[in-house]
C-alpha positions in Angstrom: -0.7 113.1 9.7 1.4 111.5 6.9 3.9 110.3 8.5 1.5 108.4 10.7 -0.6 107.4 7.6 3.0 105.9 6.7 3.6 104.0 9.7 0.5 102.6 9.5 0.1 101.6 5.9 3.7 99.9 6.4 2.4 98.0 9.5 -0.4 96.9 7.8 1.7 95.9 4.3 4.5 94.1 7.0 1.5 92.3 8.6 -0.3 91.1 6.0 3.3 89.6 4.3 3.7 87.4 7.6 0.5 85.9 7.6 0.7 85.2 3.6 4.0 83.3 4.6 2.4 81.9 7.3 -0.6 80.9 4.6 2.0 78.8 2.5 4.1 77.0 5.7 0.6 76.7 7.2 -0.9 75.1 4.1 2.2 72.8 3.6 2.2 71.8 7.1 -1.9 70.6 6.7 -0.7 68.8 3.6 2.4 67.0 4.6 1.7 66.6 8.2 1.4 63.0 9.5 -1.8 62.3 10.6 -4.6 59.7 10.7 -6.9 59.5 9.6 -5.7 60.0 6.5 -7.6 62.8 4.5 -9.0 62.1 1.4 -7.0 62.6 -1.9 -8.5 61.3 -5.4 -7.4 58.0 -5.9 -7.8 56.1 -9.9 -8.9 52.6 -9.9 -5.7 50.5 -10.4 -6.3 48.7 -13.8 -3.3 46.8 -14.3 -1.3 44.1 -13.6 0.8 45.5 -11.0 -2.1 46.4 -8.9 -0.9 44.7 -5.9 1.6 47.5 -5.5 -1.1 50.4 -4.7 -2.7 51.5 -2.2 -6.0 49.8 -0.9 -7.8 53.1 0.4 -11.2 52.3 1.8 -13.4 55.1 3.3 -15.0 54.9 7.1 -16.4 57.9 9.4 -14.2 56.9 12.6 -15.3 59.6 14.8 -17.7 58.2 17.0 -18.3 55.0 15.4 -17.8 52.1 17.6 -17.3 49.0 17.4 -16.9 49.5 13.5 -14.2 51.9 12.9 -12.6 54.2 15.4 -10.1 55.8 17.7 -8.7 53.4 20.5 -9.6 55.1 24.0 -6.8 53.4 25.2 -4.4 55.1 22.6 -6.4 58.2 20.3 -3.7 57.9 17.4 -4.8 54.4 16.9 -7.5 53.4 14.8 -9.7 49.6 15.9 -12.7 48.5 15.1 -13.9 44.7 13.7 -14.0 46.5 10.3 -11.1 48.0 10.9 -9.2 44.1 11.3 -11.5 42.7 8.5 -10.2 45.9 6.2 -6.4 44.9 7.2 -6.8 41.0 6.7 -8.2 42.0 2.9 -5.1 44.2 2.2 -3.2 41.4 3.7 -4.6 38.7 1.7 -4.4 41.3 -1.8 -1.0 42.0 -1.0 -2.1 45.5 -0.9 -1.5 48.2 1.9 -4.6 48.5 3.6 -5.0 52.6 3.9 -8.1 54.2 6.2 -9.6 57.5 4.4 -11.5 59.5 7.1 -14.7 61.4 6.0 -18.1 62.5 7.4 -21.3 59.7 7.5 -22.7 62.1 4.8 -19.9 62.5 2.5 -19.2 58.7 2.4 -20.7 58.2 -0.9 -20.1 61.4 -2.7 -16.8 61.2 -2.3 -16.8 57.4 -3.0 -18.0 58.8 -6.6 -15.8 61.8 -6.5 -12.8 58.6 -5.9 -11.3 60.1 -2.6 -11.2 55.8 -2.0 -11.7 52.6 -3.7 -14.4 51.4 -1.3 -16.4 52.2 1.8 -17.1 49.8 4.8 -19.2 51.4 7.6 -21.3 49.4 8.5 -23.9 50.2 5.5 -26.7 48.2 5.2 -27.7 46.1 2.0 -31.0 47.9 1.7 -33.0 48.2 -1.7 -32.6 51.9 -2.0 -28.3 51.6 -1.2 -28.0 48.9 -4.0 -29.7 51.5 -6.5 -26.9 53.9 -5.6 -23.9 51.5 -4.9 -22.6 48.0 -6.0 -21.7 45.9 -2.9 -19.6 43.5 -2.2 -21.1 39.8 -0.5 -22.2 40.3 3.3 -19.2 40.5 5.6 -21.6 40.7 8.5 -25.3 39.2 9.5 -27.2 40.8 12.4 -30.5 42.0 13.5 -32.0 45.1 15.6 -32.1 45.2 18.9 -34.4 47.1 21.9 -32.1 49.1 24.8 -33.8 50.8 27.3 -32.8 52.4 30.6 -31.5 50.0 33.2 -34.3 50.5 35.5 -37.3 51.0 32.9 -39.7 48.2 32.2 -42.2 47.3 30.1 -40.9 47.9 26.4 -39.4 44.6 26.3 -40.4 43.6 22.7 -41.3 45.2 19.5 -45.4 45.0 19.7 -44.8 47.2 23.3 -43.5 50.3 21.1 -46.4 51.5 20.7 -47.5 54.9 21.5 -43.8 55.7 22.7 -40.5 58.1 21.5 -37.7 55.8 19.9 -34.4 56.8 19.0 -32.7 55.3 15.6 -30.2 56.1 12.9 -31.3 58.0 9.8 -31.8 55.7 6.8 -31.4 52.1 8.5 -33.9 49.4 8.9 -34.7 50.2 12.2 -36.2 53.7 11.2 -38.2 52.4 8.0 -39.9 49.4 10.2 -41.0 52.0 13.0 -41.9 54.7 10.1 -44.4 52.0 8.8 -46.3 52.1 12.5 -48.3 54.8 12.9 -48.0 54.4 17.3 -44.7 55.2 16.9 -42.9 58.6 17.6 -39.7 58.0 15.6 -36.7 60.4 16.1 -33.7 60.1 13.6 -30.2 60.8 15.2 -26.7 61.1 12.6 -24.7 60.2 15.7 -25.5 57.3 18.3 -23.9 58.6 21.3 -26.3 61.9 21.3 -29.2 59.0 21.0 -28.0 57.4 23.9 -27.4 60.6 25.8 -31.0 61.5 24.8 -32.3 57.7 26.4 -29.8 58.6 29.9 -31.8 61.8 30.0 -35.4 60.4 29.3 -36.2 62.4 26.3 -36.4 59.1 25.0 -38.8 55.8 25.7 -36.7 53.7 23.7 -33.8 52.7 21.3 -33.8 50.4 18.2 -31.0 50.0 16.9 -28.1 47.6 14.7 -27.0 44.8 17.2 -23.0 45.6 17.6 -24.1 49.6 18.5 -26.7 48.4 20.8 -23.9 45.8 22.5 -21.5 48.9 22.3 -23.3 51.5 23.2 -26.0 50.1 25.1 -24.8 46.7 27.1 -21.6 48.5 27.8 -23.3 51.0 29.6 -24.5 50.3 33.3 -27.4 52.6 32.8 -28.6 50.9 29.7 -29.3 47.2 28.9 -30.6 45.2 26.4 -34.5 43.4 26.0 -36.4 41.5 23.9 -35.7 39.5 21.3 -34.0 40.2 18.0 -36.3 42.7 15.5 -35.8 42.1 12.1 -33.0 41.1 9.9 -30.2 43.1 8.4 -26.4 43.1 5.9 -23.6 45.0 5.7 -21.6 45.0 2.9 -18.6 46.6 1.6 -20.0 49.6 -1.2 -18.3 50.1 -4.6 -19.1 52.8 -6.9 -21.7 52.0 -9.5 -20.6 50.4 -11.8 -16.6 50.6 -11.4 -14.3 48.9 -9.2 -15.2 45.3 -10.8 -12.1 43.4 -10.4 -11.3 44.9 -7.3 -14.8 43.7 -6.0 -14.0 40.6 -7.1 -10.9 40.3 -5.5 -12.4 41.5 -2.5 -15.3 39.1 -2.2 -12.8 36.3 -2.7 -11.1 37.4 0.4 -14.4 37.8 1.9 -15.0 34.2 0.8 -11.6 32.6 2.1 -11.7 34.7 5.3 -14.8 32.9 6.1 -13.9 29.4 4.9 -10.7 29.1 7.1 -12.2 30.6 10.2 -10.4 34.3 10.2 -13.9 36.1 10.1 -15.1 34.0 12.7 -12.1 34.8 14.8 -12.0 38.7 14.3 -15.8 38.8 15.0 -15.3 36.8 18.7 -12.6 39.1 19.6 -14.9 41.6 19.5 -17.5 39.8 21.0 -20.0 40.0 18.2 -20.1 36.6 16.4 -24.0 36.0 16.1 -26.4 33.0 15.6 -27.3 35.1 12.2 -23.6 34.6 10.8 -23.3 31.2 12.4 -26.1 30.3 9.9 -25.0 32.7 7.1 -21.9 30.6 7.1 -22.7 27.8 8.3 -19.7 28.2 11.0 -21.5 26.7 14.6 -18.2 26.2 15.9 -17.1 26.8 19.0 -13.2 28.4 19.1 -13.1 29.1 22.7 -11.5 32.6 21.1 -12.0 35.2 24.7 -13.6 38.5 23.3 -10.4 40.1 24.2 -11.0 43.6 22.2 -14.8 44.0 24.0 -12.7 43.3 27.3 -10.3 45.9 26.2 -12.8 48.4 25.1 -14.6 48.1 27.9 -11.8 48.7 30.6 -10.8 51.9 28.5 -14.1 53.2 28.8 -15.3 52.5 32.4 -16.1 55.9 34.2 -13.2 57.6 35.6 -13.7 56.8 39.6 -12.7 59.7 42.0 -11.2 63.0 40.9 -7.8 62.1 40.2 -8.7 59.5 37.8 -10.9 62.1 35.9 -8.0 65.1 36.1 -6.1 62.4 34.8 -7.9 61.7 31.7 -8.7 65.1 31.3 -4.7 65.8 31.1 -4.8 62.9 28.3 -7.2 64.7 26.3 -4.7 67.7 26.0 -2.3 66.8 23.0 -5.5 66.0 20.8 -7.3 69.4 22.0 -3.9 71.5 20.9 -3.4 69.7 17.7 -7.1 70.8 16.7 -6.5 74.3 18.3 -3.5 74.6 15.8 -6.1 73.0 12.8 -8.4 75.6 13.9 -6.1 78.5 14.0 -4.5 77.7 10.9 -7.2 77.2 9.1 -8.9 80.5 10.6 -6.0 82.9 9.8 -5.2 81.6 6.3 -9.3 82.3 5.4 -9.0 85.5 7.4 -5.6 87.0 5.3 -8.1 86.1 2.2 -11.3 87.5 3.2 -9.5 90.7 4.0 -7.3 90.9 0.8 -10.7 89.8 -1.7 -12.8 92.1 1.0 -10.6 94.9 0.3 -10.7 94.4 -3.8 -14.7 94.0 -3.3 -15.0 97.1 -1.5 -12.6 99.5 -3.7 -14.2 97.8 -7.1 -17.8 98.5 -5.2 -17.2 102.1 -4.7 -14.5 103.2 -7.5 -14.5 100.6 -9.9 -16.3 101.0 -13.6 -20.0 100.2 -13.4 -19.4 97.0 -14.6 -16.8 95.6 -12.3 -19.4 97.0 -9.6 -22.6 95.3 -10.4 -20.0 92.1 -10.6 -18.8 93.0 -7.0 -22.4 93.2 -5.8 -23.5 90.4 -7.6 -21.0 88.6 -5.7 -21.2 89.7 -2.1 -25.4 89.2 -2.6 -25.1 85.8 -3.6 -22.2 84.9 -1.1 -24.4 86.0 1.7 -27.6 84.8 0.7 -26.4 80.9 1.2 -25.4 78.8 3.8 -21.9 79.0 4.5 -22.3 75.0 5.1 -23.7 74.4 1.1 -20.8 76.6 0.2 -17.7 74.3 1.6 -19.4 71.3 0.4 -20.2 72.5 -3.0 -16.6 73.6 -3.0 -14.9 70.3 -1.3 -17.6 67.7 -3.0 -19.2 70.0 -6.5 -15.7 71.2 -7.9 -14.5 67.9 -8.5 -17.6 67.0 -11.0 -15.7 69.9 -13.3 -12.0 68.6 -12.5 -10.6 70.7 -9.6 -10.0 68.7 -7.0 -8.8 70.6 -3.5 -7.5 68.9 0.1 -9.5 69.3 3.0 -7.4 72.4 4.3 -7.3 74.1 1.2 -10.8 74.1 0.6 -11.6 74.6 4.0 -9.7 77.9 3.6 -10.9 78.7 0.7 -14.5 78.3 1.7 -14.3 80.4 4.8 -12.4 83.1 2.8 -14.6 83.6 0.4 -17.5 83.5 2.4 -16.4 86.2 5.2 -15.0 88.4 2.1 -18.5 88.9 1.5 -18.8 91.0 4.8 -15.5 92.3 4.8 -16.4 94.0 1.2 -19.3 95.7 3.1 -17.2 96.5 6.3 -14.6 98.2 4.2 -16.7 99.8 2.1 -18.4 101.3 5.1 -14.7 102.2 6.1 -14.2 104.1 2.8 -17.2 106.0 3.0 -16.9 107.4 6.6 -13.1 109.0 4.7 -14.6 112.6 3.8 -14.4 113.3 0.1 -11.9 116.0 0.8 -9.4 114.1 1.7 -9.5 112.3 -2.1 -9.8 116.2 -3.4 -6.6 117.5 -1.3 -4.6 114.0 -2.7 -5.4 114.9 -5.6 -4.3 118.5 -5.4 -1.2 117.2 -3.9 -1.0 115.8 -7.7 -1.7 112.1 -6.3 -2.8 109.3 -9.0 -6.3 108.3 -7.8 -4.7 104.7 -6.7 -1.9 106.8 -5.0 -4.7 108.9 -2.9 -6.5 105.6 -2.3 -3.4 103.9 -1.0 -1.8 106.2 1.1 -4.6 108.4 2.0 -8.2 106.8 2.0 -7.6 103.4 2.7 -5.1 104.3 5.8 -8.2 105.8 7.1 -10.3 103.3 6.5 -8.6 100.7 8.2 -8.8 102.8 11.5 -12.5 102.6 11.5 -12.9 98.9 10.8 -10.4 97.3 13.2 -12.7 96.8 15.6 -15.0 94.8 13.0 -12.3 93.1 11.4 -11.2 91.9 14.9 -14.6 90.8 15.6 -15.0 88.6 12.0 -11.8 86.9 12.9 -13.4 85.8 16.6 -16.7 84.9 14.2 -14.4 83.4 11.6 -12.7 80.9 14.7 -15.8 79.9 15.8 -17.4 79.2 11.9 -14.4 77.1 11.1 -16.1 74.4 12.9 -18.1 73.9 10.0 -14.9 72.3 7.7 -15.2 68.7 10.2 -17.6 68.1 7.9 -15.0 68.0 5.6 -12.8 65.8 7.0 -10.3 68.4 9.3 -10.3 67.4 12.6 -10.0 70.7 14.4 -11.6 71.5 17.4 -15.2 70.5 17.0 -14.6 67.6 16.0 -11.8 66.6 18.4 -15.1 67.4 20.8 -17.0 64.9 18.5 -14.4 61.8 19.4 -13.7 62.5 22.3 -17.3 63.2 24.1 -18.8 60.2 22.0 -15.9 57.8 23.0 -16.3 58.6 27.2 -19.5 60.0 27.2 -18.7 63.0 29.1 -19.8 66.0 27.0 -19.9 68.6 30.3 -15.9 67.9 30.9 -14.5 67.6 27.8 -17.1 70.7 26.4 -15.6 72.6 29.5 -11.9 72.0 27.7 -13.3 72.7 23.9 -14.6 75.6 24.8 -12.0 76.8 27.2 -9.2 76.4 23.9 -11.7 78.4 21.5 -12.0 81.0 24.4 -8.1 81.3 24.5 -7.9 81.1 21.1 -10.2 84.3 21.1 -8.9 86.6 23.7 -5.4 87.3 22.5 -7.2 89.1 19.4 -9.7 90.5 21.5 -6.7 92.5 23.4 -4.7 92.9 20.0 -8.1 94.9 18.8 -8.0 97.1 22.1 -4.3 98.0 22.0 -4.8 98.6 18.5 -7.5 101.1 18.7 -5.6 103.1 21.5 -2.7 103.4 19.7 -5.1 104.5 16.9 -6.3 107.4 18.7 -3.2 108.6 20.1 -2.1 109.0 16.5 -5.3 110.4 15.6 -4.8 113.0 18.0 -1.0 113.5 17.8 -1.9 114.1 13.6 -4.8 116.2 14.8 
């Protein structure tokens, strides 16, 4: 029975060495890995005279965010976009390197304040309420809202004809405030166009209002959608600054702005991508007529055209591979380095629980109460966006690690402590006969026993774990969520490319699954050999 308490205390010890090695190379490799976008890092507001030599970071949410900023379909470690060009042409004209910072539509702003970036451009409108909370830079574009409906629909062709129908919009734009105002209006808020527009293709929608370039983009682009009516409305984007900082680089950047319009550059990025309007001609007073082809809308379009026949679809499905492994190894990483925490904090949570002072206890169940009575989502943003308001400031991985850790530890502690209370007390009592410290009959007695009974659980957490490690994209981490985020929204095929998603979190899963079996037969076999 010893001897096979040994052997398996000293697998256990050997194990969880590797996977704290692993942790560090792991973490290193998240940190210093080449990747775009690039993640956000906290950047201080250049302030003197050799500005020109830094950085120009400037925040976007490229996931599925066409035409503004995202991945070419054409080549996914590329970055376009007409605010993309307009974002280069400022660095260019600053003598600055222009630097894209990826983060979430909802973290934008906070981390805007928490200076991840000098500025964000994504396609925010000029509203009221966002000039309370931001300073912006002048207009860089000039559009209005328009109507798509389904190809073969009619009779919603203008903005009176709404009535008494379900439209689709983006939260918190103009569109959604103007219909909000009508009382005939159903109004359904979406964070994400393309599940808007998969919503309209499978008529649990009337309608669409929505900004003019996504309604070109998504809609126009899109043989079963097209565009009707005339123009709703009148809106701005401008380039947001945190409140009150940032001056003289807003400065700087609105005289770009300024000289980018006045020698025709604006005009020329905008009709590449087929979205200079009659709004901007008048804005700027620019009714010229360049003859400039919209070569990037041509481009776009070509990319994106439905795969015809099977080999044309097999063949972009074999594209999609190298981005679905590199977020398989995001999510693994990022799994196994919570999971080696959860289990060594579990472990110290569960022995303080049940041996520790009466002190150290109530502390333990303080903690494991309050861990598991919030959202696991509040905790990794309070941790990624709160922790910098006191001055610790953590990179995507390492607080995605540390979120998930500390979470699942929570239910490890109970697991464990379960674990330690199936150990009849009389094994503690002959230890201690065998003149054992207590810590010497935990460790090479009670615990060995322990970890027998909860294998099985602690297999099943990790499976859990893999699949709740989707929740750090929201943090920035492209793993494997929201690798099915770009892709799905970029070619509109969310049955294949779910198919492939979920076929690399199911192969992610079933090596463990089999590691848990072998490991509780071999288990029992030494159960019954020590018996």
């Amino acid at each position: 029975m010893t001897s096979v308490l040994s052997r398996l205390r000293a697998r256990f010890l050997v194990g969880f060495a590797v996977v704290g090695f692993a942790f560090h190379g792991v973490s290193a490799w998240a940190e210093n890995a080449p990747a775009e976008p690039i993640q956000p890092e906290p950047v201080t507001a250049p302030a003197t005279a050799d500005a020109s030599a830094t950085a120009l970071k400037w925040g976007a949410d490229g996931t599925s965010n066409v035409p503004y900023t995202f991945h070419d379909p054409s080549d996914e470690n590329r970055m376009s976009g007409f605010e993309y060009d307009i974002m280069e042409e400022i660095g260019r004209r600053l003598g600055r390197d222009a630097q894209f910072v990826q983060n979430d539509w909802d973290g934008l702003i906070p981390g805007l304040e928490r200076n991840f970036y000098l500025m964000v451009i994504c396609g925010i409108e000029m509203t009221p309420e966002h000039i309370e909370a931001v300073d912006f830079s002048q207009p860089y574009y000039m559009t209005s809202e328009r109507i798509v409906v389904r190809r073969d629909q009619a009779g919603l062709d203008s903005y009176e004809r709404l009535g008494g129908h379900t439209i689709g919009t983006v939260k918190d734009t103009l569109a959604e405030r103007m219909m909000g105002e009508r009382h005939d209006i159903t109004v359904r808020g979406y964070d994400e166009e393309s599940n808007m527009f998969e919503d309209l293709r499978n008529k649990r929608l009337d309608a669409i209002l929505i900004d003019g370039p996504i309604a070109l983009y998504y809609g126009e682009a899109d043989p079963a959608f097209r565009i009707v009516g005339t123009p709703v409305g009148h809106l701005s984007y401008g380039i947001a600054f945190p409140k009150g900082g940032n001056i003289e680089l807003r400065k700087q950047v609105d005289g770009a702005l300024k000289s980018m319009i006045a020698d025709g550059t604006l005009h020329r990025i905008l009709a590449r991508w087929n979205l200079w309007t009659p709004e901007m001609a008048a804005w700027t007073g620019d009714y010229s007529q360049p003859g400039i082809a919209p070569t990037e809308w041509e481009r776009y379009i070509a990319a994106t055209a439905p795969a015809k026949g099977w080999k044309a679809r097999f063949d972009r499905y074999v594209s999609f591979l190298p981005l679905i492994g590199k977020g398989a190894v995001m999510t693994l990483a990022v799994s196994a380095c919570a999971m080696v925490l959860a289990v060594a904090l579990g472990l110290i949570l569960a022995l303080t629980r049940r041996y520790g002072p009466t002190w150290a206890a109530a502390l333990a169940t303080l903690y494991i109460e309050v861990i598991r009575g919030t959202p696991l989502l509040i905790q990794v943003l309070f941790i990624f966006y709160g922790l910098p308001g006191i001055g610790i400031r953590l990179s995507p991985f390492v607080a995605g690690v540390i979120s998930l850790g500390l979470n699942y530890a929570a239910y490890e502690a109970e697991n464990y402590r379960a674990g330690l209370q199936s150990v009849a007390r009389g094994q503690m009592e002959a230890a201690t006969a065998l003149n054992m410290t207590h810590s010497q009959a935990l460790r090479y007695v009670v615990v060995p026993q322990a970890f027998r009974v909860v294998v099985p659980v602690m297999t099943n957490d990790f499976i859990s774990l893999l699949k709740d490690s989707s929740l750090v994209s929201i943090i920035t981490l492209t793993e494997l969520s929201q690798t099915y985020v770009r892709l799905s929204s970029t070619y509109f095929d969310y049955f294949g490319t779910g198919m492939m998603v979920g076929g690399a979190y199911l192969l992610l899963g079933l090596p463990f699954v089999r590691l848990a079996k072998m490991a509780e037969r071999r288990l029992a076999v030494s159960e019954r050999r020590g018996g």
